[in-house]
BASENU-544997 format. One record per residue (C-alpha): residue number from 1; residue in three letters; x, y, z. Coordinates in steps of 0.25 Angstrom, whole numbers. Example, Ala and Ser with C-alpha at 12.3 -4.5 7.8 and 13.67 -1.06 7.14 Angstrom:
+-----+-----+-------+-------+-------+
:   k :   r :     u :     v :     w :
+-----+-----+-------+-------+-------+
:   1 : ala :    49 :   -18 :    31 :
:   2 : ser :    55 :    -4 :    29 :
+-----+-----+-------+-------+-------+
% end
This chain:
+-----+-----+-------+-------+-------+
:   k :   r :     u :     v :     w :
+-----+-----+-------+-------+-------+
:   1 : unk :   368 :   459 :   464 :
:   2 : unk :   366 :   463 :   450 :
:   3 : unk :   371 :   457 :   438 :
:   4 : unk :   385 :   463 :   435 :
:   5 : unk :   388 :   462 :   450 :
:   6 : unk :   386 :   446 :   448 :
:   7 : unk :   396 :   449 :   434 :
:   8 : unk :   405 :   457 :   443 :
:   9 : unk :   406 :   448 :   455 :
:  10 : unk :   409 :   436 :   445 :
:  11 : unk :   419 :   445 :   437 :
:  12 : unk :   427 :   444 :   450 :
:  13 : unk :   426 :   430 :   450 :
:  14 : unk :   421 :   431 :   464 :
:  15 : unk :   330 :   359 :   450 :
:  16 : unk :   320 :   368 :   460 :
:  17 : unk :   321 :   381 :   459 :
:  18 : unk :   308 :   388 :   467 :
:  19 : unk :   310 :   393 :   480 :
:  20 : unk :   299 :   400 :   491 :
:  21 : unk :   308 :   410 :   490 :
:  22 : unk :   316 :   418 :   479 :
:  23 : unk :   331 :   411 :   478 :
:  24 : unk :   345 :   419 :   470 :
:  25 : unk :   351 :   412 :   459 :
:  26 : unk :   360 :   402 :   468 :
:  27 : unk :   349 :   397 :   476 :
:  28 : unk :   339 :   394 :   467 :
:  29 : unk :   349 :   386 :   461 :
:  30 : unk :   353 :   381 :   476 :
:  31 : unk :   340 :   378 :   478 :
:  32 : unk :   339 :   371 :   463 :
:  33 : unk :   349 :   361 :   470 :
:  34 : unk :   355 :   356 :   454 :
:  35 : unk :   365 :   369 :   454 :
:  36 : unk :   376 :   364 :   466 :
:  37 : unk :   387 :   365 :   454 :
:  38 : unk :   383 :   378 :   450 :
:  39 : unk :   382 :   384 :   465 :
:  40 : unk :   395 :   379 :   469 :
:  41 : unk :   402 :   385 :   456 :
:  42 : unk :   396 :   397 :   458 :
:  43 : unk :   400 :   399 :   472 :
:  44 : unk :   415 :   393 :   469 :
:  45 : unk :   416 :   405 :   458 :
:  46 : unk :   410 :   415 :   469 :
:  47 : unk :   396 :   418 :   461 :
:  48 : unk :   387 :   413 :   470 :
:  49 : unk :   382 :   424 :   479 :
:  50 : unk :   383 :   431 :   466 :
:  51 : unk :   371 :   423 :   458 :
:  52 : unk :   364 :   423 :   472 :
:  53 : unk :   364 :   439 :   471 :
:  54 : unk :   364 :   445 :   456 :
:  55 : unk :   351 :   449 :   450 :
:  56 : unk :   344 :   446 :   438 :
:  57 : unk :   355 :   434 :   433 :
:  58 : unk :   354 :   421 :   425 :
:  59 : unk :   361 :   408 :   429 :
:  60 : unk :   361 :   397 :   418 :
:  61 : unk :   363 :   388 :   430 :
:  62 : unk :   370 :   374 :   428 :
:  63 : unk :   364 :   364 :   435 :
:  64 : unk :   374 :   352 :   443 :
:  65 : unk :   373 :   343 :   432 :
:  66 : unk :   377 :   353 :   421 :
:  67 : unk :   390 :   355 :   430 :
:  68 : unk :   391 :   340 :   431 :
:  69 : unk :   392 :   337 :   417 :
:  70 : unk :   404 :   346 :   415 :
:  71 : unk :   417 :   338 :   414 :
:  72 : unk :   422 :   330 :   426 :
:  73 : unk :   429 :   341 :   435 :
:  74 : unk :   424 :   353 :   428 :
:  75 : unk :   416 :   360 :   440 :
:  76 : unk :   426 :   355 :   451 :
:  77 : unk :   437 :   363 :   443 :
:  78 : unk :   429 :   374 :   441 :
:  79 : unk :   424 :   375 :   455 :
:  80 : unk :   440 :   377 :   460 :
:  81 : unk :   444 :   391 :   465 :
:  82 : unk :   456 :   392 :   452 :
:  83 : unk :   444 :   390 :   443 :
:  84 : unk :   435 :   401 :   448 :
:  85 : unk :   436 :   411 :   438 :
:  86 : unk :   430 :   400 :   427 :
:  87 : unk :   419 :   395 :   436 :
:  88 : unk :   415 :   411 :   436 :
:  89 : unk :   415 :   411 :   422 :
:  90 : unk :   407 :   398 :   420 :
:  91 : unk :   396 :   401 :   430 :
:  92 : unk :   396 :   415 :   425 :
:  93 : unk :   390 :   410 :   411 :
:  94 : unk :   380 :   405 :   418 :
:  95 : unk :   374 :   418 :   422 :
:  96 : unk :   367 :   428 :   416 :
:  97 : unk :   368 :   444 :   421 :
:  98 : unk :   352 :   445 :   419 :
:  99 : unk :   339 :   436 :   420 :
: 100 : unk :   337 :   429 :   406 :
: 101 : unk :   325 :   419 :   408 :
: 102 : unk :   322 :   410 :   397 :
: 103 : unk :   308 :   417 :   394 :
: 104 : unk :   317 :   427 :   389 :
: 105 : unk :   326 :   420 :   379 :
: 106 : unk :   322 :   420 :   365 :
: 107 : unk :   320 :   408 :   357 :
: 108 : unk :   336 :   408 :   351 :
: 109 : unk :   348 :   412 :   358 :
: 110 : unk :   353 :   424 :   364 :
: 111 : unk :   366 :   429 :   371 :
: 112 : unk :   367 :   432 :   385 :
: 113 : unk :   380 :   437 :   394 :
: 114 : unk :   383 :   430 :   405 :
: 115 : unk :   391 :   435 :   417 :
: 116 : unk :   403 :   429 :   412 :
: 117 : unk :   404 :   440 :   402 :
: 118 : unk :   412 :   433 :   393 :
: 119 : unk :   401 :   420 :   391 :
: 120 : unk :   389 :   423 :   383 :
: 121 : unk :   377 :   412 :   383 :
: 122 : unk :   367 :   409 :   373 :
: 123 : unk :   355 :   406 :   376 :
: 124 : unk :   345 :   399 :   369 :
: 125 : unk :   330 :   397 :   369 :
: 126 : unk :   325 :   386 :   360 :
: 127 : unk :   311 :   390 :   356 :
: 128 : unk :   306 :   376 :   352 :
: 129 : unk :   313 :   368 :   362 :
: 130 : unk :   312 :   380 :   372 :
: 131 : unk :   325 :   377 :   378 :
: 132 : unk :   334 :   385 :   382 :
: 133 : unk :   353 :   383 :   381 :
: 134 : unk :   363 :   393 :   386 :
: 135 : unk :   375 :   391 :   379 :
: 136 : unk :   391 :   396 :   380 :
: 137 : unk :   401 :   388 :   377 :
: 138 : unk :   391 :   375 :   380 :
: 139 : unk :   375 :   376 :   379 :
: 140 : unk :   366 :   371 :   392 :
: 141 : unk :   353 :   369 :   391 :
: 142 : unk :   343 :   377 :   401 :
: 143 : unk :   336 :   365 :   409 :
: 144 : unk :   327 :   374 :   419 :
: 145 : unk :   324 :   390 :   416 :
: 146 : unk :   321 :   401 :   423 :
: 147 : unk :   322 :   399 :   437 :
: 148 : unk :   321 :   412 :   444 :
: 149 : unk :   329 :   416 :   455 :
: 150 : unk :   330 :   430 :   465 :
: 151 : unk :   340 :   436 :   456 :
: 152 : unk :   340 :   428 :   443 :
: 153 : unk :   337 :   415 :   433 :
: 154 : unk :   341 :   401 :   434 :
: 155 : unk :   342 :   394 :   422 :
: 156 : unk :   346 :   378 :   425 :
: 157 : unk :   357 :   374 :   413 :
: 158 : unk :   361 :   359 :   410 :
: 159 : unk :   377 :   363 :   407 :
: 160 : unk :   385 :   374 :   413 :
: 161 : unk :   389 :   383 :   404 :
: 162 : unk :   406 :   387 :   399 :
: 163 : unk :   412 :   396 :   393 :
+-----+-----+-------+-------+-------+
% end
């Protein structure tokens, strides 16, 4: 599935990571077993079969504990049917429609569009400290980079990202 499919299918609303064999998006991260939060919120906004199928996508993925240090009740809330439509648009945010690994990055910040086409990230390659932040409404911090997948990258982030 390419990328706009992934942006089309969403429009609609509908800590090891090597493998003996090649693994999508969903379960490398299955596989990572630090990503349960995010796999359940993407299959309760319908997004999962979509991350396991799109081509050439970035996923700042958030890990368990970044989804725990939200406020008390937050991803509970979220994960209910009436709050779908924002549960898209947050993990939306989270992807990128293209491959963007960090070899790639400059050392300052640059733009880049998510799939929620109304959120744009920046991200920032520190030069000296050679770490890297994505940042929207809030900033996390990239704690494990480049982890390759079938059909994409995985970037580990220690917040989940809002709008």
């Amino acid at each position: 599935m390419k990328a706009t499919a992934l942006a089309a299918t969403l429009a609609l609303g509908s800590a090891t990571f090597s493998s003996a064999q090649a693994a999508n998006v969903v379960e490398t991260a299955q596989q990572a077993g630090t990503f349960g939060t995010l796999l359940a919120a993407a299959t309760a906004a319908g997004l999962a079969d979509a991350l396991a199928t799109t081509d050439s996508i970035t996923v700042f993925a958030p890990t368990d504990e970044a989804f725990a240090a939200l406020p008390a009740g937050t991803v509970e809330d979220l994960l209910k049917p009436e709050n779908k439509d924002k549960l898209v648009a947050i993990l939306t945010m989270h992807v990128l429609p293209r491959e963007l690994a960090s070899n790639q990055l400059p050392g300052r910040s640059i733009h880049v569009r998510t799939l929620n086409t109304s959120e744009m990230l920046a991200v920032t390659k520190s030069a000296k400290a050679r770490t890297v932040t994505v940042a929207g409404a809030n900033t996390a911090n990239v704690v494990a980079a480049d982890i390759r997948a079938d059909n994409g990258i995985i970037h580990v982030i220690d917040a989940v990202l809002l709008p």
